[in-house]
Backbone bond lengths (Angstrom), bond angles and torsions (degrees), N, CA, C in turn:
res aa  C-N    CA-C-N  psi(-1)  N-CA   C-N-CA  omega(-1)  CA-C   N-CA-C  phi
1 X - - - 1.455 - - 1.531 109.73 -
2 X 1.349 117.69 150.74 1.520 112.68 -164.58 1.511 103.49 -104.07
3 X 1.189 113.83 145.58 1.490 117.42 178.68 1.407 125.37 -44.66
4 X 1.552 138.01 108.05 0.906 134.04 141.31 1.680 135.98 7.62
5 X 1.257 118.31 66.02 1.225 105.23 -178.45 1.826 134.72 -42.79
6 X 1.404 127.79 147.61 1.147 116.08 -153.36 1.519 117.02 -72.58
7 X 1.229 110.85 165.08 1.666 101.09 -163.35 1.452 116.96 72.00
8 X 1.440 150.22 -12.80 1.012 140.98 -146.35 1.843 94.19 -108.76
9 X 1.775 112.55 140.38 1.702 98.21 -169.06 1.886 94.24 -67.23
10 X 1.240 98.85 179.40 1.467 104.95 -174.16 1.738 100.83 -156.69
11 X 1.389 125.02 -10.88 0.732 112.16 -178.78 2.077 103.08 -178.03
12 X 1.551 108.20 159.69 1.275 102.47 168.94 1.671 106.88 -155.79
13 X 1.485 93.42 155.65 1.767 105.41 177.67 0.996 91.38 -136.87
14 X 1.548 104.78 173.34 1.419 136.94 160.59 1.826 117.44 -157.61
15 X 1.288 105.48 141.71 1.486 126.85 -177.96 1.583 104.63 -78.54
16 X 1.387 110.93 140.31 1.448 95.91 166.30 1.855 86.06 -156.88
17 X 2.347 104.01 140.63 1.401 100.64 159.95 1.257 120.03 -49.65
18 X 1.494 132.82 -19.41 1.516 110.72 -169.02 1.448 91.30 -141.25
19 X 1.786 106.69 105.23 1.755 94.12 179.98 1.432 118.33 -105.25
20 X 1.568 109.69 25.00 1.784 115.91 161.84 1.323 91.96 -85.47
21 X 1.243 136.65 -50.19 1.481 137.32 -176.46 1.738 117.65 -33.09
22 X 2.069 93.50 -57.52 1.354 108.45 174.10 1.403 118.85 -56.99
23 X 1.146 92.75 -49.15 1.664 96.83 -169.64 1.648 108.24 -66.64
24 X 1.309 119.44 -19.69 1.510 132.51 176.11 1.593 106.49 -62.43
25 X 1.147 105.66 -71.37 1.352 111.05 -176.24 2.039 105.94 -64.99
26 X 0.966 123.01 -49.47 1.700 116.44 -156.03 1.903 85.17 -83.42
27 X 0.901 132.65 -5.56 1.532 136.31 160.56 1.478 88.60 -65.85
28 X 1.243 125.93 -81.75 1.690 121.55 -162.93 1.433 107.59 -68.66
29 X 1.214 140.16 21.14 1.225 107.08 -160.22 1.375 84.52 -126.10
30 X 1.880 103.27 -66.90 1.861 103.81 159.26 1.343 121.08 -90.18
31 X 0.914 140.14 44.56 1.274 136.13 168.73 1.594 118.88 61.07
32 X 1.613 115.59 14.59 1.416 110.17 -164.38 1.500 105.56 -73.48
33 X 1.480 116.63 161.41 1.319 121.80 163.09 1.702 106.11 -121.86
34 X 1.186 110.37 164.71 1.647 115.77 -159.08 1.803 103.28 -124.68
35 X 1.125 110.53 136.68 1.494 115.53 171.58 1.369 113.96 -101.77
36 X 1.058 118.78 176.24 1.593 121.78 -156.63 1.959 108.14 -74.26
37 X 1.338 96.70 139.33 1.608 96.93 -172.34 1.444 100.91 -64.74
38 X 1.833 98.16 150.46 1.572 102.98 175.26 1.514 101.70 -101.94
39 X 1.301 102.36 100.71 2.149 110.12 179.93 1.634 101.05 -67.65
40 X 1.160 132.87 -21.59 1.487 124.37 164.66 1.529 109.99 -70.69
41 X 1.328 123.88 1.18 1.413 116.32 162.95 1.841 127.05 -153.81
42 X 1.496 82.56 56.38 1.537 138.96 179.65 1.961 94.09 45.69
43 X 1.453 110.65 71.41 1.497 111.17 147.72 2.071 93.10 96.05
44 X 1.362 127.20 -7.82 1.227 110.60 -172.23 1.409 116.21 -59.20
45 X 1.587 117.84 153.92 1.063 118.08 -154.81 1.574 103.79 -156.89
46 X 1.451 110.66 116.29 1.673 102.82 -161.06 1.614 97.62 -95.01
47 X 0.570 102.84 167.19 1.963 137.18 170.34 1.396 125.73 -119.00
48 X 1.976 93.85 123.74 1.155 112.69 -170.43 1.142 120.40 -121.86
49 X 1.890 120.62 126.30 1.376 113.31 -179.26 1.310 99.10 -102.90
50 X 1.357 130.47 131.61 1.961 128.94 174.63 1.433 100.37 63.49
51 X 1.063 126.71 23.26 1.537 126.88 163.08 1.954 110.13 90.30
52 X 1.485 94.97 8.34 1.451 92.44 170.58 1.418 121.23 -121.48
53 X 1.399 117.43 142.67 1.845 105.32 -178.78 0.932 126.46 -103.76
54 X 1.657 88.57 142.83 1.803 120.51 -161.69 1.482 101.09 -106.60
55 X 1.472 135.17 -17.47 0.957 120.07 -162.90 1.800 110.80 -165.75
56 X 1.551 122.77 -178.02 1.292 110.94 154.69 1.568 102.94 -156.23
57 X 1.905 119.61 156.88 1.134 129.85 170.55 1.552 98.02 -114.96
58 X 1.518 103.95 157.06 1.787 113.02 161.33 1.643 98.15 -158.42
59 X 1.105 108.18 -162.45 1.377 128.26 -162.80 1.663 94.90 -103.62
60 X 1.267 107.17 175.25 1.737 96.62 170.81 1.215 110.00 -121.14
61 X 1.382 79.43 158.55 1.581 112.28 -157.55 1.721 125.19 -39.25
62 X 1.070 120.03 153.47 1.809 105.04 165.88 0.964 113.29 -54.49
63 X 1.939 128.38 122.83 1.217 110.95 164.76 1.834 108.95 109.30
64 X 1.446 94.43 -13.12 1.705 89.74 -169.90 1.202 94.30 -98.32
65 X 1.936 125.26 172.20 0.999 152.02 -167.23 1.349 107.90 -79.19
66 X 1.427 130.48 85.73 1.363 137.69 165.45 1.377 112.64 -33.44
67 X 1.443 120.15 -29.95 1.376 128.90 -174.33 1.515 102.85 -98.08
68 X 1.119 110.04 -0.78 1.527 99.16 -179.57 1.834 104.13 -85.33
69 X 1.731 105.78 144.37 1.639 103.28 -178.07 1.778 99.63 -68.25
70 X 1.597 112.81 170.84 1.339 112.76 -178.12 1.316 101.33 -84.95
71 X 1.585 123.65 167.90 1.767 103.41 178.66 1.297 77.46 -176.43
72 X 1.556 103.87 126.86 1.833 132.03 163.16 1.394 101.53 -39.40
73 X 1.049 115.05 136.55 1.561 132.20 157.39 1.665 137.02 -119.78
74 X 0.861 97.34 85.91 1.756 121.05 -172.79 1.757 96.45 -33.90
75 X 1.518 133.84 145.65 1.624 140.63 154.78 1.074 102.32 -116.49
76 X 1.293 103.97 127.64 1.552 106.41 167.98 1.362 103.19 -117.29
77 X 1.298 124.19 153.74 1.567 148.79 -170.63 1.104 120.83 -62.65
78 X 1.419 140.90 112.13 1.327 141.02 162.85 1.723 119.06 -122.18
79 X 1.506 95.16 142.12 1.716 92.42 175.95 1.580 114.72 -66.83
80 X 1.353 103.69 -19.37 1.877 110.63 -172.60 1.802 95.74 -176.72
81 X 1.731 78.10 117.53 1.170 120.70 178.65 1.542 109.93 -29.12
82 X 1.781 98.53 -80.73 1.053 106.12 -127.72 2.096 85.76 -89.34
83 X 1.198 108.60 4.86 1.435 110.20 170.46 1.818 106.91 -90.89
84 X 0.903 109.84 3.86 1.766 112.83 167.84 1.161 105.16 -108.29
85 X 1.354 111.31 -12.08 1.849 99.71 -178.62 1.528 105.23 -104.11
86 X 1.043 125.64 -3.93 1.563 148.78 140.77 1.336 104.08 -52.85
87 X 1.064 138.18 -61.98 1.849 132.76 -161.21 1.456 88.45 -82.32
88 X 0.882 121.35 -39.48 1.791 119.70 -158.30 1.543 82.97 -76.46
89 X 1.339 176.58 -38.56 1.330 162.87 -155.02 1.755 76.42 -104.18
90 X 0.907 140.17 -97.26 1.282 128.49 -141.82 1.483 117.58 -43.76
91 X 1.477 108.49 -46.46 1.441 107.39 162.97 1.567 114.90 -66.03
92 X 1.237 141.58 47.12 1.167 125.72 -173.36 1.710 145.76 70.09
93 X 1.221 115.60 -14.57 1.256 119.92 -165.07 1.994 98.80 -107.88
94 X 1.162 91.62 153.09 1.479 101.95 -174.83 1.713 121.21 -93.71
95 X 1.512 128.91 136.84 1.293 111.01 175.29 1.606 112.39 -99.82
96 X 1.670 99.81 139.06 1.630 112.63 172.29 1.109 117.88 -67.58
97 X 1.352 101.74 -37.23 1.731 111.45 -172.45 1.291 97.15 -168.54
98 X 1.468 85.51 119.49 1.648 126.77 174.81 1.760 104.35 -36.98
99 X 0.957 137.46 127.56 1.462 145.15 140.96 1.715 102.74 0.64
100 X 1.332 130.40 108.02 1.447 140.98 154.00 1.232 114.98 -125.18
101 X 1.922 114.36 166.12 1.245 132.34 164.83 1.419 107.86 -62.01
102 X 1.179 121.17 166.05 1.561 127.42 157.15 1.706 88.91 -146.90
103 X 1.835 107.33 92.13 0.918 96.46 -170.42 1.368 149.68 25.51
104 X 1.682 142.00 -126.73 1.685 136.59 171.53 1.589 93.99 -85.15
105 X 1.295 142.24 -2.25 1.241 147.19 -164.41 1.997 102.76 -55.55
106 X 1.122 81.49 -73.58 1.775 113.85 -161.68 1.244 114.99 -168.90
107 X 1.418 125.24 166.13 1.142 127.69 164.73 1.552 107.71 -106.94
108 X 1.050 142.79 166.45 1.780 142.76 159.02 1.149 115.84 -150.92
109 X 1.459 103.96 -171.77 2.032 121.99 -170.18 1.385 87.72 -138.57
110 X 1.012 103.22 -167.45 1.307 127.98 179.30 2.035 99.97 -166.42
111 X 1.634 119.44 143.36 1.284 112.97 -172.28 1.957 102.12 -179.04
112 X 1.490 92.27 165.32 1.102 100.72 -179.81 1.695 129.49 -130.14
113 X 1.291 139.25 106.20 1.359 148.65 -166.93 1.883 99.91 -33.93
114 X 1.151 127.38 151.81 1.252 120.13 170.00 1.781 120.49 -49.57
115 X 1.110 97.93 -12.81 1.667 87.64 -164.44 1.860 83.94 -125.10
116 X 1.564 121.24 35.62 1.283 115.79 131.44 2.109 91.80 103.00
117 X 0.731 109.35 -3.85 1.227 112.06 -170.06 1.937 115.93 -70.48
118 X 1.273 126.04 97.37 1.106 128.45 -175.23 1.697 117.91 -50.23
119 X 1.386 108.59 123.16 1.927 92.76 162.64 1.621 89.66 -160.01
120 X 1.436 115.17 -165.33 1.431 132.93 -143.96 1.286 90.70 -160.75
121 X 1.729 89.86 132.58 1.669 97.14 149.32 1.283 139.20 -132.78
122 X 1.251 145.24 144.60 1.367 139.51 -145.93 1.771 100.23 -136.95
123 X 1.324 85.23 126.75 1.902 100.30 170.09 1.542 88.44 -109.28
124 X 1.052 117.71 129.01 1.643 135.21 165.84 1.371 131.54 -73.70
125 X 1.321 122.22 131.10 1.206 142.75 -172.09 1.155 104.02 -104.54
126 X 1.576 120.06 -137.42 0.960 148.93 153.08 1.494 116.96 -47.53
127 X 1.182 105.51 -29.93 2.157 110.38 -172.48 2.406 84.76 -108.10
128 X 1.452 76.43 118.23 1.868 82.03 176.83 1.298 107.16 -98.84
129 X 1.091 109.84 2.71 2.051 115.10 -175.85 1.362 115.95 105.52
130 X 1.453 107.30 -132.39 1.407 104.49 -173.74 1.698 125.20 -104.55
131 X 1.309 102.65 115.43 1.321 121.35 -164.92 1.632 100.00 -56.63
132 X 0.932 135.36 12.17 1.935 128.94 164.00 1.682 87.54 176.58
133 X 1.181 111.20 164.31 1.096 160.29 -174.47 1.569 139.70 -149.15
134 X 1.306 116.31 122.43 1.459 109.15 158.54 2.095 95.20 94.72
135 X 1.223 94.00 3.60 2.140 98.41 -171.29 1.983 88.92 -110.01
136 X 0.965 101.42 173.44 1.011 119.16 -178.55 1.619 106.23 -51.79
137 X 1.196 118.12 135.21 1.547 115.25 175.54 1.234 117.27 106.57
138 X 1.519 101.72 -52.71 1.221 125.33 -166.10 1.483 134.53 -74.63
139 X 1.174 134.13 178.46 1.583 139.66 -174.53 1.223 104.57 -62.84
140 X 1.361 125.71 141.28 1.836 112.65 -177.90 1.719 102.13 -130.59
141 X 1.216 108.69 -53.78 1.796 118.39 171.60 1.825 97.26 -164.34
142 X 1.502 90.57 176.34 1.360 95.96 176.84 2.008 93.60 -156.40
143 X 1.701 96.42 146.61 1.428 105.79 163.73 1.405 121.80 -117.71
144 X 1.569 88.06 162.32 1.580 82.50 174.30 2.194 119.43 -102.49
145 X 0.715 109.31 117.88 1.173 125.21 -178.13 1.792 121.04 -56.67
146 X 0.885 115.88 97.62 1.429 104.28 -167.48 1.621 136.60 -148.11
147 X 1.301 135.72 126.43 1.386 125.47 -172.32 1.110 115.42 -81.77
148 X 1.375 108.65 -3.06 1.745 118.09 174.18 1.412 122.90 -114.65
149 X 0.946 119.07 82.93 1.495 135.80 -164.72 1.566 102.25 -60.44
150 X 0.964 115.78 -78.08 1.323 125.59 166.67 1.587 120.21 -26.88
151 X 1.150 109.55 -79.10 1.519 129.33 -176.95 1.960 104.06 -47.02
152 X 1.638 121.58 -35.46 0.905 114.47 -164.28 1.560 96.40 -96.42
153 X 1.516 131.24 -20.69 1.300 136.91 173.32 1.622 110.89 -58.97
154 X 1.076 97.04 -51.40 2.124 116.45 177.49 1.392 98.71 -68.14
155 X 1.891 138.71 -48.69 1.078 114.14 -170.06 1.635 108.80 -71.34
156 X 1.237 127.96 -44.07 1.159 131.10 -158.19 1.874 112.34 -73.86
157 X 1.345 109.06 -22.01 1.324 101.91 175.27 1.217 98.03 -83.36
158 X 1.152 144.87 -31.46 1.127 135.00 -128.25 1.554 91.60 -102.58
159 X 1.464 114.31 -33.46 1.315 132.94 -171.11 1.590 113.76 -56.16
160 X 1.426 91.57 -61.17 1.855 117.83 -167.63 1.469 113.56 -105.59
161 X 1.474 128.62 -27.63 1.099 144.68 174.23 1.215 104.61 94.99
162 X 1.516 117.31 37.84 1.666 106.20 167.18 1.237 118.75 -98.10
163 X 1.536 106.63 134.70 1.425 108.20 140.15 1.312 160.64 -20.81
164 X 1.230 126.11 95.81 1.618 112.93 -170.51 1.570 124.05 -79.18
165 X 1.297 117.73 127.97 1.863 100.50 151.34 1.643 105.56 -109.70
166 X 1.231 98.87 174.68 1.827 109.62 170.56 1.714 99.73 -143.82
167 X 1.795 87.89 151.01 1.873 78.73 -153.23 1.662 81.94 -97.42
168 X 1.265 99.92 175.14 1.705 113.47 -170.90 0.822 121.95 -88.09
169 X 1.565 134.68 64.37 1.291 139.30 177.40 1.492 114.03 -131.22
170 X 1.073 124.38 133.75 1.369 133.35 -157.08 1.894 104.81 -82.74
171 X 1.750 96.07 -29.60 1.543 95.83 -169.50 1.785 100.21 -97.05
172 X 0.725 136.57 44.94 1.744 146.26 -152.85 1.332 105.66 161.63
173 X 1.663 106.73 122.43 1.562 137.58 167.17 1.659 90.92 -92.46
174 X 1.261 123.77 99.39 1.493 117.29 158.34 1.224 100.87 -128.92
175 X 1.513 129.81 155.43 1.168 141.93 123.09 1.363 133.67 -124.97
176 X 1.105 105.41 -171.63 1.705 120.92 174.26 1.142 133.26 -122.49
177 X 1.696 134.92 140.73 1.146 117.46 152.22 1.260 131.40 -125.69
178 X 1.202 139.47 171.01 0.971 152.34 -153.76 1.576 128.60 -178.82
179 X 1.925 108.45 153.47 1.703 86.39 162.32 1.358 161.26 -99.80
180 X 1.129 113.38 105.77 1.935 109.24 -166.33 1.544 91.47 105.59
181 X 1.665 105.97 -128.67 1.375 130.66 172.43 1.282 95.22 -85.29
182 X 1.534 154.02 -11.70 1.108 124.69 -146.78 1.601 109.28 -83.22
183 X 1.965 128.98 -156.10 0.819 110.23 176.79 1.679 131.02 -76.41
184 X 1.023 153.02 -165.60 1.527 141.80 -172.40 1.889 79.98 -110.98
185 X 1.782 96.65 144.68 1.009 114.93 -166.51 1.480 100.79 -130.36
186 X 1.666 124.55 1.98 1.398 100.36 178.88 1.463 78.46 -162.65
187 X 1.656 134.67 161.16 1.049 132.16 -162.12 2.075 100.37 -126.53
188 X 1.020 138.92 159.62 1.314 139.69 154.96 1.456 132.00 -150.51
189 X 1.454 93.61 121.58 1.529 108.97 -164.60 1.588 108.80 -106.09
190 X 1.600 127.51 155.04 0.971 132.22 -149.63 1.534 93.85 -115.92
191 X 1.411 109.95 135.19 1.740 103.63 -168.61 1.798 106.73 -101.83
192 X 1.009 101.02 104.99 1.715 106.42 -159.74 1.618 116.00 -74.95
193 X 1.493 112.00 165.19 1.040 92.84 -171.10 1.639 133.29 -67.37
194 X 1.353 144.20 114.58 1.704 106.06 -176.79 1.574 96.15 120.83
195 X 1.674 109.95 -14.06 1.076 110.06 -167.44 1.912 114.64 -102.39
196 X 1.110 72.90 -15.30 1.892 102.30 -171.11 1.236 118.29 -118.57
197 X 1.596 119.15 121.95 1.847 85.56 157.32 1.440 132.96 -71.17
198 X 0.702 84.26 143.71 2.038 100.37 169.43 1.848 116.56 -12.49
199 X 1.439 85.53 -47.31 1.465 100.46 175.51 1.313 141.09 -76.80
200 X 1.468 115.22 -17.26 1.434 135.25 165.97 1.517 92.97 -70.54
201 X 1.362 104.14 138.04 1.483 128.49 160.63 1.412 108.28 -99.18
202 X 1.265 107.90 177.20 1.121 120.90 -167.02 2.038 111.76 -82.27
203 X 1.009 114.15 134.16 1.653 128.54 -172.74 1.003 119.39 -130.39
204 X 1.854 122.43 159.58 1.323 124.37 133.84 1.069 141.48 -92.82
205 X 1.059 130.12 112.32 1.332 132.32 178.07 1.787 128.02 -84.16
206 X 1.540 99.85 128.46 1.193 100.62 -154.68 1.475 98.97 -110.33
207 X 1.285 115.24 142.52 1.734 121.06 158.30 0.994 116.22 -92.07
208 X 1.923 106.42 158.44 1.693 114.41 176.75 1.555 83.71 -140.98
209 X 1.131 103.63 144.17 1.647 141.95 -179.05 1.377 95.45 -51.60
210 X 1.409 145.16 164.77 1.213 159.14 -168.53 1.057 119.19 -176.88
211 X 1.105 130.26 140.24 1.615 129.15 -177.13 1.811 115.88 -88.53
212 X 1.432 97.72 -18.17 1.527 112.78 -176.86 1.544 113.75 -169.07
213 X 1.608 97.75 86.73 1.765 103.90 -176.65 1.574 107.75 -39.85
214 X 1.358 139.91 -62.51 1.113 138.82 169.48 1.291 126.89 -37.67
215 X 1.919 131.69 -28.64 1.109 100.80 163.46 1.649 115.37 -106.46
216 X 1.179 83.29 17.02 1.889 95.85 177.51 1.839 103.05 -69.62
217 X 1.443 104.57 -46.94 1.114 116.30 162.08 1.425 125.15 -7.69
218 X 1.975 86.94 -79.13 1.375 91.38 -147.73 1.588 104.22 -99.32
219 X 1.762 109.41 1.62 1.434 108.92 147.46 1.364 139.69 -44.30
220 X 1.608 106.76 -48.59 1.191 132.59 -168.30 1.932 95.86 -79.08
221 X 0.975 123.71 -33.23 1.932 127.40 167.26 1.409 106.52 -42.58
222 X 1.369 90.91 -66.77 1.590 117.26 -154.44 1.482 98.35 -34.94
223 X 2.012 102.31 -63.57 1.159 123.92 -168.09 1.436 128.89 -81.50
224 X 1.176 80.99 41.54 1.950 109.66 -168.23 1.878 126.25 58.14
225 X 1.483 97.91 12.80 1.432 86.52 -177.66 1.791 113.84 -94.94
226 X 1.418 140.37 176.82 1.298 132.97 -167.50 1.433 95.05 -118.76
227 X 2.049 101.00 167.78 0.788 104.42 -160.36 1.755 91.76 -111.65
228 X 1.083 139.71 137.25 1.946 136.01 -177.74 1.326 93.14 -93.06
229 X 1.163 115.57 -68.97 2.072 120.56 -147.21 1.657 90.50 -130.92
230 X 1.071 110.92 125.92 1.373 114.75 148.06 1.544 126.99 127.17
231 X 1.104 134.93 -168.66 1.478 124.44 10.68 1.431 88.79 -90.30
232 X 1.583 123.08 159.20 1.379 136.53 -174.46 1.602 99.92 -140.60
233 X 1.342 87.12 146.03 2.053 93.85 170.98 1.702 111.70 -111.07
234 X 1.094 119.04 81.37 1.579 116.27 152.73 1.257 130.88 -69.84
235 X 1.531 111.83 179.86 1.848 104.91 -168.43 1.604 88.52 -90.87
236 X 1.507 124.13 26.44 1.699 106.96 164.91 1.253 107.17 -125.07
237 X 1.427 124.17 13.59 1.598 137.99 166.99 1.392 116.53 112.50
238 X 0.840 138.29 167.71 1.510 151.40 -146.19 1.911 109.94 -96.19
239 X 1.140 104.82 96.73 1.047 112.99 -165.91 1.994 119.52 -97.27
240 X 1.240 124.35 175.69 1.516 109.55 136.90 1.992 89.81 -167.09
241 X 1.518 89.27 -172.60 1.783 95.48 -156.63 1.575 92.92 -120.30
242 X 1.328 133.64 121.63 1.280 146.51 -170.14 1.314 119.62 -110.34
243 X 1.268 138.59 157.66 1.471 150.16 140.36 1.025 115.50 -102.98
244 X 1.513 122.29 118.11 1.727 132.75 147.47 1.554 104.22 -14.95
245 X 1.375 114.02 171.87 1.674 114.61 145.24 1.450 118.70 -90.27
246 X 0.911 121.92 -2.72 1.669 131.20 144.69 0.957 140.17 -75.11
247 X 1.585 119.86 -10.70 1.162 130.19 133.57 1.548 92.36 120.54
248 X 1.338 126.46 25.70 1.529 122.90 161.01 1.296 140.71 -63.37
249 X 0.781 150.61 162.37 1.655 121.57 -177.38 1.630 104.15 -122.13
250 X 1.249 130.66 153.66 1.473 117.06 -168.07 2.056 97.98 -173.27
251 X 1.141 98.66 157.83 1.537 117.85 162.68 1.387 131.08 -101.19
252 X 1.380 123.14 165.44 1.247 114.42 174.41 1.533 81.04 -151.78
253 X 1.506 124.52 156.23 1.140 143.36 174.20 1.694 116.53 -156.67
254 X 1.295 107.98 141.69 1.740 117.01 178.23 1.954 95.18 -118.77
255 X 1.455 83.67 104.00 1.529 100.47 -179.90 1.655 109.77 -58.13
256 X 1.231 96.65 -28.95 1.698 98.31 -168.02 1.026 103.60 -94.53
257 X 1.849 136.55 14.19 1.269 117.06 -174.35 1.778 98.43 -125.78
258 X 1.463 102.59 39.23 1.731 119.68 173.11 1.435 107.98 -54.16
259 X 1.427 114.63 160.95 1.379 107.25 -166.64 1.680 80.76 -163.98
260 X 1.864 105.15 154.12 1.473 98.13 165.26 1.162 125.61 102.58
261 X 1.263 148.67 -175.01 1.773 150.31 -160.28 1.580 75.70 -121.30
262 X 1.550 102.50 146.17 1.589 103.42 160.13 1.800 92.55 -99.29
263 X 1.689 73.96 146.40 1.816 90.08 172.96 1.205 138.35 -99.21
264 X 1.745 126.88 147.43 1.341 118.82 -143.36 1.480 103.52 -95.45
265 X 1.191 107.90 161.96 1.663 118.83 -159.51 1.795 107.08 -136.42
266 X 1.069 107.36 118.31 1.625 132.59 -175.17 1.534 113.42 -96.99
């Protein structure tokens, strides 16, 4: 498999107090199935859509904030770690956790965009990320969420060396990035005023592939989780914006159920 270009996601987790709960619900919702927890790296537990992994849950960590809500965490790709966790302080952004081994796995960081936005980064080992994408279950895109438009445009190029566009709409701050000309690999939306409470900080929000945003929906109800935004049909497929019952925040999208002019990007 060929290296991950930098910046590109490669992988995602999330913590949760109760991860029979998690694994209960994201079993019904995407269809994942779970392989046996690794207790040498306190309970992690990957996720499998069609027998390949898209993802992982565990318990949290020694030491972490029981009171803290659970919340997806996007990895993005680096050839060397601990030289991205170097750009990420110079460009502004803060580290959670210093550059470590995870055994022959990978190495990672943990960090935050200036305007507070959580993500991860992973130099690869033995674990190359996510074994499919974009299929049912699976990883689809992720944005970054943010009240600092600016600050998160400057950290992220500056970080990974991407490129920005912003698409042409007067009522929507979106952009993209990506590398060079290539395709856009991470999306960022501007959290407006009126649109948010006060109290949400800034995030990424990640998608998983779905076979049918609508009954992904009303899976995710059933099984006590809520519904935020949606379901909506754009020209990048039919999406809406969810909470766990643990209070995670997450996407689901049906790529094939796009609708619409795609829009142009500057």
């Amino acid at each position: 498999m060929a290296e991950a270009a930098q910046g590109t996601p490669v992988w995602a987790d999330a913590t949760f107090p109760d991860l029979q709960a998690a694994k209960d619900f994201y079993g019904r919702v995407l269809g994942w199935t779970f392989g046996e927890p690794a207790p040498e790296y306190g309970g992690y537990t990957q996720a499998y859509a069609d027998g390949r992994a898209v993802a992982a849950l565990a318990p949290p960590m020694e030491g972490q904030d029981a009171a803290a809500p659970p919340l997806w965490t996007l990895y993005l790709a680096s050839p060397d770690v601990a030289a991205t966790a170097e750009d990420i302080r110079r460009n502004g952004g803060r580290l959670v956790l210093d550059p470590m081994a995870v055994g022959e796995f990978g190495s990672m960081c943990l960090a935050t965009d200036p305007g507070g936005a959580l993500f991860g980064v992973w130099q690869p080992g033995t674990h190359r990320g996510f074994e499919a994408r974009e299929v049912p279950g699976a990883y689809a895109w992720a944005e970054v969420f943010t009240r600092t438009p600016e600050q998160s445009d400057a950290f992220f190029t500056g970080v990974f060396g991407f490129t920005r566009k912003v698409m042409r709409d007067p009522q929507i701050d979106f952009a993209v990035y990506g590398p060079g000309e290539g395709d856009p690999v991470l999306g960022r939306m501007t959290m407006g005023e009126g649109d948010f409470p006060p109290e949400v900080p800034s995030y990424v929000q990640v998608y998983f592939a779905v076979p049918d945003c609508d009954a992904a929906v009303a899976a995710a109800e059933e099984a006590g989780g809520r519904m935020v935004f949606g379901p909506l049909t754009t020209p990048f497929g039919r999406f809406a914006a969810l909470l766990d019952p643990q209070g995670a925040a997450f996407a689901v999208i049906d790529l094939a159920a796009a609708g619409g002019e795609q829009p142009a990007f500057d």
